[in-house]
C-alpha positions as CSV (number, residue, x, y, z in Angstrom):
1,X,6.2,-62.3,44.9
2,X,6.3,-60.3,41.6
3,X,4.8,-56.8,41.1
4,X,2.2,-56.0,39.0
5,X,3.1,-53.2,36.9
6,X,-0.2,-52.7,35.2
7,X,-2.5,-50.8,35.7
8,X,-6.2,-52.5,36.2
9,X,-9.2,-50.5,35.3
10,X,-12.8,-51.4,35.3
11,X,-14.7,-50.8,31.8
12,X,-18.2,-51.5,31.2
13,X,-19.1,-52.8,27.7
14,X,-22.7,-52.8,26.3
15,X,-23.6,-56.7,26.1
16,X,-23.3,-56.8,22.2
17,X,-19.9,-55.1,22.2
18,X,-18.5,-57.9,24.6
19,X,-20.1,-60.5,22.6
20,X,-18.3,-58.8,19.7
21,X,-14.9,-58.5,21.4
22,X,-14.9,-62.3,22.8
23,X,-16.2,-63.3,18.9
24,X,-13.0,-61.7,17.3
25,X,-10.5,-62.2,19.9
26,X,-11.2,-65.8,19.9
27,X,-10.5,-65.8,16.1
28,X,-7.1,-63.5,16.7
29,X,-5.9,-66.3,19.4
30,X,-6.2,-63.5,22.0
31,X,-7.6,-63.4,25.3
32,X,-10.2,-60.6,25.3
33,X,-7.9,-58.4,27.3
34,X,-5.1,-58.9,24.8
35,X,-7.7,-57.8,21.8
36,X,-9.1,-54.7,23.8
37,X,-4.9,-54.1,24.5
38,X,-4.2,-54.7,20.6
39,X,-6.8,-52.3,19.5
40,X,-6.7,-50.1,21.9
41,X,-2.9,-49.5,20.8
42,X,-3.7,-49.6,16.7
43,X,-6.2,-46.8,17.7
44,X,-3.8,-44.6,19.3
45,X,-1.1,-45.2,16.8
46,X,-3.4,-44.3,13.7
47,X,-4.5,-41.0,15.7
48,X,-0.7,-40.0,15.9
49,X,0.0,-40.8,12.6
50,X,-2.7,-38.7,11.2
51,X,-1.2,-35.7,13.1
C-alpha cells in the first residue's frame, strides 16, 4: 500500500468562493484541489518575488 505524503487539511470556503473555485477550475481542466494547489503556489511565489 502506498503512503500518502500530503498533507490533508480541512478549509472552509464561503458558498460563493467555492462556486467561484469549481467555475474556474473546470475551465483550467483542474480538479478544484489542483486549482486551490495552482494558486495557492502563484501566491506564494509572487510574495517572494516582491521581496
Amino acid at each position: 500500500m502506498a503512503r500518502q505524503t500530503h498533507d490533508k487539511y480541512v478549509v472552509r470556503f464561503p458558498d460563493d468562493m467555492r462556486t467561484e473555485i469549481k467555475r474556474v477550475a473546470k475551465e483550467n481542466g483542474r480538479s478544484m484541489n489542483s486549482e486551490i494547489i495552482f494558486r495557492l503556489k502563484q501566491s506564494l511565489k509572487a510574495d517572494l518575488e516582491a521581496a
